[in-house]
C-alpha positions as CSV (number, residue, x, y, z in Angstrom):
1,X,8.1,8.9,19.4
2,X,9.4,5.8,20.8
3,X,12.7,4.2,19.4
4,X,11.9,2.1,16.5
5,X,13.1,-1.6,16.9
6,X,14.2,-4.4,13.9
7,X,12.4,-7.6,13.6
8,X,15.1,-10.3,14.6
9,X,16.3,-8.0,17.4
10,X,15.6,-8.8,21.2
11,X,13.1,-6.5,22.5
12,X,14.0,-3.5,24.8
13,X,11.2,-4.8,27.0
14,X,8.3,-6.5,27.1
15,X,4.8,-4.7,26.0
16,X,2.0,-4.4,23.2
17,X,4.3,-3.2,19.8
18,X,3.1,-2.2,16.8
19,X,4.4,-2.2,13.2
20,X,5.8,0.6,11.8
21,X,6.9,2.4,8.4
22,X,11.1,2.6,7.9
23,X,11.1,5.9,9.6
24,X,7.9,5.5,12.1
25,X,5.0,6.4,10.1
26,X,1.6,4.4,10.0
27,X,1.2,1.4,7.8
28,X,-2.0,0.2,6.5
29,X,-3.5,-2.7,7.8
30,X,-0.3,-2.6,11.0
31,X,0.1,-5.4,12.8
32,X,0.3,-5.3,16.3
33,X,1.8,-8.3,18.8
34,X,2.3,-8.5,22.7
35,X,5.8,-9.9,23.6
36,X,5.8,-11.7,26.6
37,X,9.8,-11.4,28.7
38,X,10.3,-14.7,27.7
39,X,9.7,-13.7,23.9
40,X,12.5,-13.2,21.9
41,X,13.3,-11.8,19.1
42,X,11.0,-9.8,17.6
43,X,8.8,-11.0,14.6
44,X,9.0,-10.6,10.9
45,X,7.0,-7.5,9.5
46,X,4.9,-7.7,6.9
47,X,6.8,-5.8,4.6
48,X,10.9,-5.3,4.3
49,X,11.9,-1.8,5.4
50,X,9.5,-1.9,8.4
51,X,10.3,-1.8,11.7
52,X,8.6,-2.8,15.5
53,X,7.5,0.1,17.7
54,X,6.4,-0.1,21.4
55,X,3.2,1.6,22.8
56,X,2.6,0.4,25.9
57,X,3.1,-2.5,28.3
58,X,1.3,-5.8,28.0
59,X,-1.9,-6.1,28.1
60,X,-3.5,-8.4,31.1
């Protein structure tokens, strides 16, 4: 599993992320972003508690 990053926190690097549970489990209804380099921080989650993981790079 990839690290798990806070929303607020500048992202390791850009790509598609995905919202995550506290300790990396699937949420329902997850929402997913692209962060661009010049994107920064990361954005609120829908829920306290969750967290931002990465799975893969940006899509074209």
């Amino acid at each position: 599993m990839s690290s798990l990053q806070k929303p607020g926190e500048i992202p390791a690097k850009p790509g598609e992320y995905i919202e995550r549970g506290p300790r990396g489990g699937k949420v329902p209804a997850a929402r997913e972003v692209t962060i661009d380099p010049e994107d920064k921080p990361l954005p609120p989650t829908q829920e306290p508690g969750r967290k931002w993981e990465r799975i893969g790079p940006p899509k074209s």
